[in-house]
DOMAR-340073 format. One record per atom (N, C-alpha, C, O, CB): x, y, z negated; atom name; residue number from 1. Coordinates in Angstrom, 2 decimals, decimal comma, m for minus. Each point is the difference from the previous one (the first is absolute). Last residue first. Glycine has a CB too. Layout:
# DOMAR-340073
        xx        yy        zz   atom    nr
         X         Y         Z     CA   NUM
...
END
This chain:
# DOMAR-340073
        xx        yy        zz   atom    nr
     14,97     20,42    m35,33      N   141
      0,57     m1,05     m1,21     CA   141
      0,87      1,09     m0,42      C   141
      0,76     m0,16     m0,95      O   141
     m0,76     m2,58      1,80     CB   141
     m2,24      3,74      2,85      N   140
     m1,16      0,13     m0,75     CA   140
      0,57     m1,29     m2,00      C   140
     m0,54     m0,48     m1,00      O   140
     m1,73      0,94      4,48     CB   140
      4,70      0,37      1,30      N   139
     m0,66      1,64     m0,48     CA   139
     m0,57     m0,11     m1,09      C   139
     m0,03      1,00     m0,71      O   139
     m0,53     m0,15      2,70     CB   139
      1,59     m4,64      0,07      N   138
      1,36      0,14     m0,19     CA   138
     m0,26      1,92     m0,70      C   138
      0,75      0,69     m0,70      O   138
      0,58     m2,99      3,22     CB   138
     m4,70     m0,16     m0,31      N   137
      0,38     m0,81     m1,11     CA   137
      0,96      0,32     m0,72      C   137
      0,09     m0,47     m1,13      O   137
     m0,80     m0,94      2,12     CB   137
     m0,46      3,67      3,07      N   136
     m0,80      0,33     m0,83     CA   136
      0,29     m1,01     m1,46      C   136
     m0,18      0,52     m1,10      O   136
     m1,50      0,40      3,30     CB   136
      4,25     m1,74      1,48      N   135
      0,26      1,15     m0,68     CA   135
     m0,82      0,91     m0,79      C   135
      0,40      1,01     m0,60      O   135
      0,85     m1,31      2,12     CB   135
     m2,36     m4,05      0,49      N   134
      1,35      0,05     m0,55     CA   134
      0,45      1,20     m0,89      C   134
      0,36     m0,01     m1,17      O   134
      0,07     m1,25      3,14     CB   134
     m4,03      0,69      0,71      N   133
     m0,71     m0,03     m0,97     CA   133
      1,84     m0,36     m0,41      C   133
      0,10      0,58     m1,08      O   133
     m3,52     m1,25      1,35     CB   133
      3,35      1,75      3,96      N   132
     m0,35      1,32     m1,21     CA   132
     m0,57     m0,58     m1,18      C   132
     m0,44      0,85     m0,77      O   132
     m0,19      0,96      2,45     CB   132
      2,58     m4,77      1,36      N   131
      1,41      1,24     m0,16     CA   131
     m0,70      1,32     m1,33      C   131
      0,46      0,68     m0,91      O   131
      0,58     m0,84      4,46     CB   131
     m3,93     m3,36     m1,19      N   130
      0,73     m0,53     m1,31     CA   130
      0,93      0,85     m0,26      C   130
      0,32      0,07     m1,19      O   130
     m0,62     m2,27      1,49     CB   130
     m2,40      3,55      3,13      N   129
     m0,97     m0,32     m0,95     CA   129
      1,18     m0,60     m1,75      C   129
     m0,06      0,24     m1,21      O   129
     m2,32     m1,15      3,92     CB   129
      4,15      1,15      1,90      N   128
      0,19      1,75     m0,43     CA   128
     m1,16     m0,07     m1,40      C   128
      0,11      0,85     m0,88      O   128
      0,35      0,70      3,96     CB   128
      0,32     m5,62     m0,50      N   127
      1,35      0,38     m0,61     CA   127
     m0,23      1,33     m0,49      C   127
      0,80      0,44     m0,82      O   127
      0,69     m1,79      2,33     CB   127
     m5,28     m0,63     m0,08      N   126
      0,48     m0,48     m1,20     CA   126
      0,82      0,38     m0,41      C   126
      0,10      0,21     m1,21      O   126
     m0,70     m1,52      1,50     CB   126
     m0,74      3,30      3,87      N   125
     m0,50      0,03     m0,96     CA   125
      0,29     m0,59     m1,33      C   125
      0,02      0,80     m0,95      O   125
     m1,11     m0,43      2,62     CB   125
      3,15     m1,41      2,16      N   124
      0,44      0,96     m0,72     CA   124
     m0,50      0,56     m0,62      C   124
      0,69      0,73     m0,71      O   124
      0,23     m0,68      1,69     CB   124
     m2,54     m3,83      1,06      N   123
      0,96     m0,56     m1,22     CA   123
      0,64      1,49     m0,27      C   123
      0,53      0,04     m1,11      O   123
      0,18     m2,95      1,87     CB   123
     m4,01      3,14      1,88      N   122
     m0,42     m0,55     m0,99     CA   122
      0,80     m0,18     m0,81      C   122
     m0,21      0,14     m1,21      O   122
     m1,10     m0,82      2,18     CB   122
      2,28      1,92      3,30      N   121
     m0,20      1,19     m0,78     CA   121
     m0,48     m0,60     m1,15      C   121
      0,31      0,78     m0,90      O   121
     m0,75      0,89      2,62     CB   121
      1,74     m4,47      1,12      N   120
      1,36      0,45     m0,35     CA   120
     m0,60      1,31     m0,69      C   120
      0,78      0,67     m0,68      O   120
      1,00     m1,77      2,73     CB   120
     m4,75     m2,19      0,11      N   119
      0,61     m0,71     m1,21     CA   119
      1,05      1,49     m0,59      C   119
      0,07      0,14     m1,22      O   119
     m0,06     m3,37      2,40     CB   119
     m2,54      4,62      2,42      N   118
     m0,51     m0,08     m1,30     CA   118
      0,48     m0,87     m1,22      C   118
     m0,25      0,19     m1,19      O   118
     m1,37      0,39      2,59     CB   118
      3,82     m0,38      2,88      N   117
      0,05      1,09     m0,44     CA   117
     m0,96      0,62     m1,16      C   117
      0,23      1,04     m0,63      O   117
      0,69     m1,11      2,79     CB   117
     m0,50     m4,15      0,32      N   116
      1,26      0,08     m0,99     CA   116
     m0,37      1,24     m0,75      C   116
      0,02      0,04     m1,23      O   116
      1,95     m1,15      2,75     CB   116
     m5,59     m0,09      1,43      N   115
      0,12     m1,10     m1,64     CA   115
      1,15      0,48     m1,18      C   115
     m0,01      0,04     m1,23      O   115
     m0,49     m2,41      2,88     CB   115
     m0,16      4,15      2,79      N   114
     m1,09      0,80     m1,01     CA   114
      0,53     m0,63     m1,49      C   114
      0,27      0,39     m1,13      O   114
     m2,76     m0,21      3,00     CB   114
      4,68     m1,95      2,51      N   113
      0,33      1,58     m0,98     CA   113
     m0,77      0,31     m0,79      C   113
      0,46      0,73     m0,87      O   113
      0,36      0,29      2,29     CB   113
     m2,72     m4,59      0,70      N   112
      1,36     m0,46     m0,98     CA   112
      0,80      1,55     m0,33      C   112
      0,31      0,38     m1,13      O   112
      0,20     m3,23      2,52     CB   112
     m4,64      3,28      1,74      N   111
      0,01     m1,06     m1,62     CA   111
      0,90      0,01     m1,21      C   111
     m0,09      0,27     m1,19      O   111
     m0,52     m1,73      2,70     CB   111
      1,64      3,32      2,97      N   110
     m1,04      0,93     m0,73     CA   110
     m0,31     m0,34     m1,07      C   110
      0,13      0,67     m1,03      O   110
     m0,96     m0,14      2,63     CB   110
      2,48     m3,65      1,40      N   109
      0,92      0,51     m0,87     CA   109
     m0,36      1,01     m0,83      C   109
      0,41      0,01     m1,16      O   109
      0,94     m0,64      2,59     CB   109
     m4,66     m3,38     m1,17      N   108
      0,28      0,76      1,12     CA   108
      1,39      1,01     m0,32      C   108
      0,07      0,12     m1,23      O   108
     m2,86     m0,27      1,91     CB   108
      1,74     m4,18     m3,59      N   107
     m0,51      1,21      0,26     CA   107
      0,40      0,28      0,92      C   107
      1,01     m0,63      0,34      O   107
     m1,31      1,23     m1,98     CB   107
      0,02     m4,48     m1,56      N   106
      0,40     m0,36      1,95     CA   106
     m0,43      1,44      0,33      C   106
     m1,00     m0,04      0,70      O   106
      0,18     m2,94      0,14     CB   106
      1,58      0,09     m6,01      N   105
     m0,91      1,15      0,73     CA   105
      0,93     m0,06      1,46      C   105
      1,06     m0,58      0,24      O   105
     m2,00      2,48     m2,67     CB   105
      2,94     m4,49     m1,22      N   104
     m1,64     m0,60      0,65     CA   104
     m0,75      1,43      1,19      C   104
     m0,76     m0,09      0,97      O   104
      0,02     m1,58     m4,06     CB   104
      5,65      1,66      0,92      N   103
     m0,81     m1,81     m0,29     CA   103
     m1,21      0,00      0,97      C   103
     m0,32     m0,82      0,87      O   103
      0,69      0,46     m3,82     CB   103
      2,55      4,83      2,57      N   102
      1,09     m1,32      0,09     CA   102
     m1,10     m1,11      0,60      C   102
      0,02     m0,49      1,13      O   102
      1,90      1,01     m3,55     CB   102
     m4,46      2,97      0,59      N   101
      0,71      0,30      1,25     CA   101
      0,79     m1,15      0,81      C   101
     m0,25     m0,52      1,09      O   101
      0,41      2,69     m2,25     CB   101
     m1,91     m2,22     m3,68      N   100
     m1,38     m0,44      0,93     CA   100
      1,08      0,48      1,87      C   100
     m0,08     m0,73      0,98      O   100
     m3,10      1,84     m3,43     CB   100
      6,47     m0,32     m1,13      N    99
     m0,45     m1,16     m0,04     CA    99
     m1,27     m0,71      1,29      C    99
      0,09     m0,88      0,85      O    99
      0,72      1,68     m3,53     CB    99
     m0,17      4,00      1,38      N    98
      1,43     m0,59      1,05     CA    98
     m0,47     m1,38      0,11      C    98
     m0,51     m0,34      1,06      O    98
      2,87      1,75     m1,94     CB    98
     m5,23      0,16     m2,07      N    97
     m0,28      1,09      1,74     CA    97
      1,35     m0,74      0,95      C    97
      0,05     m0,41      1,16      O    97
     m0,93      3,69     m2,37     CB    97
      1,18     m4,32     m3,67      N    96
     m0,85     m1,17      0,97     CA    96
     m1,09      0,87      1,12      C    96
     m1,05     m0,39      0,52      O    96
      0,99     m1,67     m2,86     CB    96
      3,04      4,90     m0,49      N    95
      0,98     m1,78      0,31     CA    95
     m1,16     m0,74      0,75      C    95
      0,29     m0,57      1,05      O    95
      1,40      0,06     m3,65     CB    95
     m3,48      4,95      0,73      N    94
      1,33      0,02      1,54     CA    94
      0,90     m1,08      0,50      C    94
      0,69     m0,13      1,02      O    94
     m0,35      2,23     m1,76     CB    94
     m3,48     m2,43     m3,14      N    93
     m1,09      0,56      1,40     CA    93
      1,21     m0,60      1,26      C    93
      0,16     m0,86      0,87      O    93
     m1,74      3,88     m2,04     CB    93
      2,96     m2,99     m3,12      N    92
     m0,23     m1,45      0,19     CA    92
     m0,86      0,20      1,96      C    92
     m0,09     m0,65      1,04      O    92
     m0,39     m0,31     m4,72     CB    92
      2,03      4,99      1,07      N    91
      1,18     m1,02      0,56     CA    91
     m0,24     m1,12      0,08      C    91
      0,95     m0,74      0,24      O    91
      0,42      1,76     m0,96     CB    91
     m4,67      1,61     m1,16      N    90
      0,13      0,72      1,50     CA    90
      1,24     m0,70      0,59      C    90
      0,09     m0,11      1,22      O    90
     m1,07      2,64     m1,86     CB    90
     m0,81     m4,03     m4,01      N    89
     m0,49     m0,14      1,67     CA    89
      0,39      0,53      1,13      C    89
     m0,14     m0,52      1,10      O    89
     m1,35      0,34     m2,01     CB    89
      4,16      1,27     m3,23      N    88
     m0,52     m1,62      0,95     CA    88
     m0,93     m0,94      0,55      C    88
      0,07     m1,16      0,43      O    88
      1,06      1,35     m1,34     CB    88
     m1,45      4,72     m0,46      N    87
      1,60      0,12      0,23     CA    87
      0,02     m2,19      0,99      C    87
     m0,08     m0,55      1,10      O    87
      1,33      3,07     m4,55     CB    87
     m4,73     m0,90      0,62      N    86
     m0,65      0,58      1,57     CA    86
      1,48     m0,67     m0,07      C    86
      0,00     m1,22     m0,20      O    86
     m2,06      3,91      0,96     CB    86
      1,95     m3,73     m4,97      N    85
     m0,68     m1,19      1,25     CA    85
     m0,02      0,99      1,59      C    85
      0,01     m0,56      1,09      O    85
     m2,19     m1,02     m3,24     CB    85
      4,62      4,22     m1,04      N    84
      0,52     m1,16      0,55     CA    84
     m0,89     m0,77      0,68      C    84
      0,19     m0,29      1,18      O    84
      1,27      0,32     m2,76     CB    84
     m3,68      3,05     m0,48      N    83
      0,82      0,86      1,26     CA    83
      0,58     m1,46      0,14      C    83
     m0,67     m0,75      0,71      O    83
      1,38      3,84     m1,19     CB    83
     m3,26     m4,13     m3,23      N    82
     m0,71      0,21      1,43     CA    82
      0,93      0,75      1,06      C    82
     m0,34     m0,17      1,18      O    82
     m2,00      0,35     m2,43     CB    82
      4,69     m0,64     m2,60      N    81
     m0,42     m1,16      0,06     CA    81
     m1,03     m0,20      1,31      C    81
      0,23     m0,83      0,89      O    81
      0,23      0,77     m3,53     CB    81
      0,48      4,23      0,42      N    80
      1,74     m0,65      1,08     CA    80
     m0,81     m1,21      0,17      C    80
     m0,41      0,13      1,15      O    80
      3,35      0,67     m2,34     CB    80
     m6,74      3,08      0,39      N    79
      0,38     m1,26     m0,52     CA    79
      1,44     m0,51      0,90      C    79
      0,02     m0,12      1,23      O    79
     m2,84     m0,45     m1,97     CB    79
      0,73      5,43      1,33      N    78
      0,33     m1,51      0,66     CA    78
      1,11     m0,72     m1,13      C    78
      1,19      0,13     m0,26      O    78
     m1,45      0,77      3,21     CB    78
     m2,75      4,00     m4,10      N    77
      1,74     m1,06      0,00     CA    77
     m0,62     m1,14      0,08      C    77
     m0,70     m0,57     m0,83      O    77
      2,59      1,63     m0,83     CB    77
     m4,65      1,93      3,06      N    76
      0,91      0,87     m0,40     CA    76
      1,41     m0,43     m0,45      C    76
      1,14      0,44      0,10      O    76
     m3,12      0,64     m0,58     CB    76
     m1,75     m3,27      4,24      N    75
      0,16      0,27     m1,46     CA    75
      1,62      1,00     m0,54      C    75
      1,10      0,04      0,55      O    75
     m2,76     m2,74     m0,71     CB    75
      0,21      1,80      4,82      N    74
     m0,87      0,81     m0,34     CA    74
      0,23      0,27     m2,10      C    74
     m0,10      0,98     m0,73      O    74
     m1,69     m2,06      3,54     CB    74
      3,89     m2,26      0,38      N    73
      0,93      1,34      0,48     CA    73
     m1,14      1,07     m0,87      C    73
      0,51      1,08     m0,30      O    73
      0,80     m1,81      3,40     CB    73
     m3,08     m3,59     m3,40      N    72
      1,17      0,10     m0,89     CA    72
      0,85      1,40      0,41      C    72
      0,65      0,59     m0,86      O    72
     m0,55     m3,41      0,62     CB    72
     m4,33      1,25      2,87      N    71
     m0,05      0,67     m1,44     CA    71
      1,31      0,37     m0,95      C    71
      0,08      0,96     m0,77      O    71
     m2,18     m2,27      0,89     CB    71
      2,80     m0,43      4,31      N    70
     m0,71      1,89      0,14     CA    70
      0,06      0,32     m1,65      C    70
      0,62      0,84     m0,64      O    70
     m2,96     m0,94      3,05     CB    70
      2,89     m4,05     m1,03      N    69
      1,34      0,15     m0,46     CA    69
     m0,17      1,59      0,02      C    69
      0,79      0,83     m0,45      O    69
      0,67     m3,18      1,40     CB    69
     m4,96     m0,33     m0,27      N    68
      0,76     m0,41     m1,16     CA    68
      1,04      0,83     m0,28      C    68
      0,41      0,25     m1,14      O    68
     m0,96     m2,34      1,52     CB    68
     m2,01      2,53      4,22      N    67
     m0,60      0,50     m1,52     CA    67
      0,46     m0,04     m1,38      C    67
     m0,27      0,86     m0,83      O    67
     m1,23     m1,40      1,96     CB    67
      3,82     m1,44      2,70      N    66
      0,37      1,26     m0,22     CA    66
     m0,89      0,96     m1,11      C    66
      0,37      0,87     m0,80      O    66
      0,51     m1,28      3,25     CB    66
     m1,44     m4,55     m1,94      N    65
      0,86      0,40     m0,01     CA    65
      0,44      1,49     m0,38      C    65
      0,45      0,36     m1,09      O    65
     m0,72     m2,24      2,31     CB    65
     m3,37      0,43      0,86      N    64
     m0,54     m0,20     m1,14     CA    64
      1,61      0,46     m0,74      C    64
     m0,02      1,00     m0,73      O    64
     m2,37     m3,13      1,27     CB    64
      1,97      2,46      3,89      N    63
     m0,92      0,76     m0,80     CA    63
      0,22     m0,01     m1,27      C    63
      0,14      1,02     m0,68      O    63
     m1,57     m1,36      2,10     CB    63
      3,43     m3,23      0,99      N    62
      0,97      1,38     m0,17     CA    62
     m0,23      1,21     m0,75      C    62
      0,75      0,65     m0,73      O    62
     m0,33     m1,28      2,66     CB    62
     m3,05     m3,67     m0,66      N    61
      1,01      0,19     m0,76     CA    61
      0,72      1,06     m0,90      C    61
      0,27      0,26     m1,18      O    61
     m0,44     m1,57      2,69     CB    61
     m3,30      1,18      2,34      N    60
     m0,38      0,22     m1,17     CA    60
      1,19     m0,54     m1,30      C    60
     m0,15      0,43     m1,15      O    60
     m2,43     m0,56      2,46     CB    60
      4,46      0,26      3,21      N    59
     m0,69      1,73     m0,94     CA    59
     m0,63     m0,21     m0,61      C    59
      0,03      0,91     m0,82      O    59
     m0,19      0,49      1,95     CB    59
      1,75     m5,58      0,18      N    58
      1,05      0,65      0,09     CA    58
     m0,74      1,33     m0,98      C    58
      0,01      0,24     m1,21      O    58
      1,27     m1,35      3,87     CB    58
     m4,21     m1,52     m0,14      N    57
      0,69     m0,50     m1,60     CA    57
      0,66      1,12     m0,67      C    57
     m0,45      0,72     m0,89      O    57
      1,07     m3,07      1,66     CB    57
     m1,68      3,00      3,72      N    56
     m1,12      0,33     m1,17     CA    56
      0,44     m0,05     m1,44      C    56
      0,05      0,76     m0,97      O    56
     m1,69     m1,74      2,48     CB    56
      4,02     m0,40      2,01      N    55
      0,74      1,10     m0,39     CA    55
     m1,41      0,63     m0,80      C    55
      0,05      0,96     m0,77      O    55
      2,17     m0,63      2,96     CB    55
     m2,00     m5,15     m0,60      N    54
      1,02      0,40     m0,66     CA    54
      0,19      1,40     m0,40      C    54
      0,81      0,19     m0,91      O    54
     m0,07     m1,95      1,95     CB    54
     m4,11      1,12      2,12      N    53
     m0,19     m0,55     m1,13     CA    53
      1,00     m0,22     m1,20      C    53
     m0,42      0,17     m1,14      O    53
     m0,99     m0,93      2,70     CB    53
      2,37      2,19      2,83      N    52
     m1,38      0,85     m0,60     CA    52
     m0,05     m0,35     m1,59      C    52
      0,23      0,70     m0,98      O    52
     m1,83     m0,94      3,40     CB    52
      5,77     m1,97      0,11      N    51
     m0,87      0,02     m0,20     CA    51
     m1,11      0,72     m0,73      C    51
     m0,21     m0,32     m1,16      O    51
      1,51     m1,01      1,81     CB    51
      3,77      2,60      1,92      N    50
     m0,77     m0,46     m1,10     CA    50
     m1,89      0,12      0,04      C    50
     m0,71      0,95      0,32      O    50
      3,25     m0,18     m1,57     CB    50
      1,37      1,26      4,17      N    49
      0,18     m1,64      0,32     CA    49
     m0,83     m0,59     m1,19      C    49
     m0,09     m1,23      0,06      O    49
      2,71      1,18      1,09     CB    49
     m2,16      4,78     m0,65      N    48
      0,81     m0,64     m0,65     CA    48
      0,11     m1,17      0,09      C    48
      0,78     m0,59     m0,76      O    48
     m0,96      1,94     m0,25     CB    48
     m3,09      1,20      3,78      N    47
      1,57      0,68      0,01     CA    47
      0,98     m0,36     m1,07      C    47
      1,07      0,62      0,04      O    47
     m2,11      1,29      0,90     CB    47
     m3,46     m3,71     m0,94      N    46
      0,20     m0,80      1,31     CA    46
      1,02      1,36     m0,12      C    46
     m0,66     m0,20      1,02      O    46
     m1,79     m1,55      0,55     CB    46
      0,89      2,11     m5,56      N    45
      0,21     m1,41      0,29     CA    45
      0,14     m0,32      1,50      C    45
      0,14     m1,20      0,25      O    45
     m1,42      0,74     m2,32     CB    45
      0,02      4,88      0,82      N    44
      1,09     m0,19     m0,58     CA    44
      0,97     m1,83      0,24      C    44
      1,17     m0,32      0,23      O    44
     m2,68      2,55     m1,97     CB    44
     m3,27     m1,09      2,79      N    43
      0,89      0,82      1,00     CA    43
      1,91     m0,44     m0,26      C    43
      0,88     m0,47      0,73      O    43
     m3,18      2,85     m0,90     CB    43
     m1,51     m4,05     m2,66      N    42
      0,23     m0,57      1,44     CA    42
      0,88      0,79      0,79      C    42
      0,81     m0,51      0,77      O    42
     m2,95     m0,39     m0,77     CB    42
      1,29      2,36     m4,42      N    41
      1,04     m1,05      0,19     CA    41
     m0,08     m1,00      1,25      C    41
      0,81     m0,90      0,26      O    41
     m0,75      1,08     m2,73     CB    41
     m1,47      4,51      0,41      N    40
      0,56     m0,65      1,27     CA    40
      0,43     m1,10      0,07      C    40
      0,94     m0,24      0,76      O    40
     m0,49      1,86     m0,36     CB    40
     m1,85      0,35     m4,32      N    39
     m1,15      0,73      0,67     CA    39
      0,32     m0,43      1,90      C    39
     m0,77      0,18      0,94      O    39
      0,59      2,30     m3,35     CB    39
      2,81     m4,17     m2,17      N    38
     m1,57     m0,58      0,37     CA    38
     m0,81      0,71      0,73      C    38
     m1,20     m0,29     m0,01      O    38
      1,16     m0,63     m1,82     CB    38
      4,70      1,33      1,61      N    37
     m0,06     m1,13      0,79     CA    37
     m1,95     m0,45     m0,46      C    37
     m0,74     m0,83      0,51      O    37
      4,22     m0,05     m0,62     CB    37
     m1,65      5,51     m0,76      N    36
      0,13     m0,53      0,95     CA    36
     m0,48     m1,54      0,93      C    36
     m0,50     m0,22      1,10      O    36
      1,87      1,95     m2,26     CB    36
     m1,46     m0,31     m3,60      N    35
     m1,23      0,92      0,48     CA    35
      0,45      0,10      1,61      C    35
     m0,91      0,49      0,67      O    35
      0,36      1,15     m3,18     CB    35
      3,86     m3,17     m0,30      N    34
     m1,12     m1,03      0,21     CA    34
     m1,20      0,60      0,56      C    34
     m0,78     m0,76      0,58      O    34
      1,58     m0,52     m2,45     CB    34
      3,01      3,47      1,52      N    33
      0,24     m0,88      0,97     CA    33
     m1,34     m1,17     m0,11      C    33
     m0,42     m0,80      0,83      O    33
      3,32      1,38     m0,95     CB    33
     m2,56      3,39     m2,34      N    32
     m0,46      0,07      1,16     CA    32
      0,17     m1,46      1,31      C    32
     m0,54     m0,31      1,06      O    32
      1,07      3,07     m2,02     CB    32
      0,41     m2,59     m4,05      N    31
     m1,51      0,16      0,12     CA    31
     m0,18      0,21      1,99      C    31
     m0,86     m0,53      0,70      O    31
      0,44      2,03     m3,87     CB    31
      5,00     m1,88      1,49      N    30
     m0,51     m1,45     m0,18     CA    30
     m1,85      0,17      0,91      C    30
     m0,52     m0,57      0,95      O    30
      2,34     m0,04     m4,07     CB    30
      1,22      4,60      2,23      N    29
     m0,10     m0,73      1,23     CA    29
     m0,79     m1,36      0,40      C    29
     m0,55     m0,39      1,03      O    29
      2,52      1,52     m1,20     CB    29
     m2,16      1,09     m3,85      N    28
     m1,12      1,14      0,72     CA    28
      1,01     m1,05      1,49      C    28
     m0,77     m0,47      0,84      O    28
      0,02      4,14     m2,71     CB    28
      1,60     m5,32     m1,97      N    27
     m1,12      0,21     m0,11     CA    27
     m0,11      0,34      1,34      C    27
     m0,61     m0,75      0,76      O    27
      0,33      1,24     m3,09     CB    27
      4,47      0,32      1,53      N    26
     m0,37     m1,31     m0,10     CA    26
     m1,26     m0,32      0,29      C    26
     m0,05     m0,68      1,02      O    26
      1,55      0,57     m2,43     CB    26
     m0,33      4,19     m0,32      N    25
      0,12     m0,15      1,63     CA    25
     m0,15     m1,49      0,75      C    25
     m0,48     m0,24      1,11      O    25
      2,14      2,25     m1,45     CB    25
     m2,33     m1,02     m4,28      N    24
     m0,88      0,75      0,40     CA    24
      0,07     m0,45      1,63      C    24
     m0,86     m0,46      0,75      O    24
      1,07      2,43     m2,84     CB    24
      3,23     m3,50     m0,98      N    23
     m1,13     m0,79     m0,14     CA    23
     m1,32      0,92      1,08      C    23
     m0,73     m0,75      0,66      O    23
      1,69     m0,29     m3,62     CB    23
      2,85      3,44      2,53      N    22
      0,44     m0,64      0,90     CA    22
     m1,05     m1,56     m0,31      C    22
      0,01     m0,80      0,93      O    22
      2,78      2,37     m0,72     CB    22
     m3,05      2,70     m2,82      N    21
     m0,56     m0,16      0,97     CA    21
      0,64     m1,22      1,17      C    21
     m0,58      0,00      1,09      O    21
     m0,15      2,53     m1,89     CB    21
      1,15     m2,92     m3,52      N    20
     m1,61      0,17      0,16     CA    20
      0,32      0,40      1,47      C    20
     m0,48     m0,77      0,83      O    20
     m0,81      1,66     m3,42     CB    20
      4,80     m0,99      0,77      N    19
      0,31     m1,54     m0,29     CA    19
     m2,02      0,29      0,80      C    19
     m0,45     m0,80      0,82      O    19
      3,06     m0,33     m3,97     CB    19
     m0,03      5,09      2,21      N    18
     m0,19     m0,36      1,35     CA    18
      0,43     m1,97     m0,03      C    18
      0,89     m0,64      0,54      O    18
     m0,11      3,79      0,58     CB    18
     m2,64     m0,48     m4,75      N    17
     m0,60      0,61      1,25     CA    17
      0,67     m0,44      0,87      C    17
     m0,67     m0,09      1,03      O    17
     m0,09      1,91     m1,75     CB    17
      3,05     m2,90     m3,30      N    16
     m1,65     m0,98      0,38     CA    16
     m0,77      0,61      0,86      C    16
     m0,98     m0,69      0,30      O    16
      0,61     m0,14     m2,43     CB    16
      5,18      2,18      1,29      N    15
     m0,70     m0,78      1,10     CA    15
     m1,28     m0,69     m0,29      C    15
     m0,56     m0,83      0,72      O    15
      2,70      0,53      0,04     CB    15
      0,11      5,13      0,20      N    14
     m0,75     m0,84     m0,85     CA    14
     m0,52     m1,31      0,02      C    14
     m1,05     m0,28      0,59      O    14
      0,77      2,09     m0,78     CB    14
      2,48      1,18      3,38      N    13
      0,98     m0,49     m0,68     CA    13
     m0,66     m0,25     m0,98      C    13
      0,88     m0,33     m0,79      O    13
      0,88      1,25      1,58     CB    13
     m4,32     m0,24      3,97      N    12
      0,40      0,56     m0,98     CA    12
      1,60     m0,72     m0,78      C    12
      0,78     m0,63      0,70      O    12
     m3,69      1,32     m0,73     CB    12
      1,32     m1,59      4,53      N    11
     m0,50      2,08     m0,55     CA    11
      0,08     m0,27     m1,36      C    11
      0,10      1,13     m0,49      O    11
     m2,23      0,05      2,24     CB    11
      2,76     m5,62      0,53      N    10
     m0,84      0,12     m0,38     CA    10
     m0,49      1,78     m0,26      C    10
     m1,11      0,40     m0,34      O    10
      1,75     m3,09     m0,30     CB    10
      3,16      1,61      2,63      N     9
     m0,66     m0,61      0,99     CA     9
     m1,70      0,18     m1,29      C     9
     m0,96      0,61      0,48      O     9
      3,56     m2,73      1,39     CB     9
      1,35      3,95     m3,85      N     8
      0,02      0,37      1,78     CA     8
     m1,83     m0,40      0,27      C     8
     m1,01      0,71     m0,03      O     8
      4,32     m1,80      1,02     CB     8
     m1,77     m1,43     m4,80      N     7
     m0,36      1,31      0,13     CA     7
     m0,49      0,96      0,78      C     7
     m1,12      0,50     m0,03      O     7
      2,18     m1,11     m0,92     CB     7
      1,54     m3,43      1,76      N     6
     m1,31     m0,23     m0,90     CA     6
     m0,35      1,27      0,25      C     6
     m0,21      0,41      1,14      O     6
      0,63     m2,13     m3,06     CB     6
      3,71      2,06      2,37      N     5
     m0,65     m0,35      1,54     CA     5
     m1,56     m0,06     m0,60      C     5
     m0,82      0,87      0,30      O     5
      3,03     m2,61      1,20     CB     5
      0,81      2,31     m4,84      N     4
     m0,12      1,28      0,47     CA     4
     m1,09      0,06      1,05      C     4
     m0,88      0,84      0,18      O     4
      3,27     m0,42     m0,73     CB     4
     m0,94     m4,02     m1,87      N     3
     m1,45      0,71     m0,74     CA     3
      0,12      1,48      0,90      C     3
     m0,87      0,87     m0,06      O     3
      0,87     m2,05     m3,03     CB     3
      2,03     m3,51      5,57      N     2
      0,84      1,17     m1,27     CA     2
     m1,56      0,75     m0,44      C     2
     m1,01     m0,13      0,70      O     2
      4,14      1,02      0,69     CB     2
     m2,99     m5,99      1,05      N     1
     m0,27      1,36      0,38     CA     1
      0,24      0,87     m1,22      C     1
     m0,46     m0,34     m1,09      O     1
     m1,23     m0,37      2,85     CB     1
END
């Protein structure tokens, strides 16, 4: 992705503001999706073919997760070393969402779109998470 698109998409052309906010948005979908699967996850679990109990996991996971990755969009300069671990998690997330899909999970289709369509925003999180600490690296040498 060109620093122009970056930009665009983050509002600004600075990029440790927009290396912060695309950690921020990260956060703030991650936080809701877990503040989803732990305030419904029966409901949620009989329209995704997934177990209650799997999606508890799941949001206190995620919670904890998006709290992590809240604080780092919050510090003034994100450590490259902590942006990369978010960066490969969020592409380890989106390989074994396809993976648990392929192998073991049996979802309703509601399920299995959910699965792809959160594997596929996760991993563009990383891609737009690593595009800006790139060019923040590349700003700051």
């Amino acid at each position: 992705m060109s620093t122009h698109q970056l930009a665009a998409l983050a509002r600004t052309a600075e990029p440790r503001l927009m290396l912060r906010r695309f950690l921020a948005l990260d956060a703030a979908v991650t936080g809701a999706n877990a503040l989803a699967y732990l305030a419904l996850s029966g409901p949620l679990g009989r329209c995704l073919g997934a177990g209650s109990g799997l999606l508890l996991a799941l949001g206190a996971f995620l919670a904890v997760y998006a709290g992590c990755v809240g604080l780092l969009a919050a510090r003034s300069r994100p450590p490259a070393l902590a942006v990369r671990a978010v960066v490969e998690a969020n592409l380890a997330w989106a390989a074994v969402s396809f993976a648990a899909l392929a192998l073991w999970l049996t979802p309703t289709t509601a399920g299995a779109v959910w699965t792809v369509l959160q594997a596929l925003v996760v991993a563009a999180f990383a891609l737009l998470q690593h595009g800006a600490l790139r060019q923040h690296q590349g700003s700051s040498v």
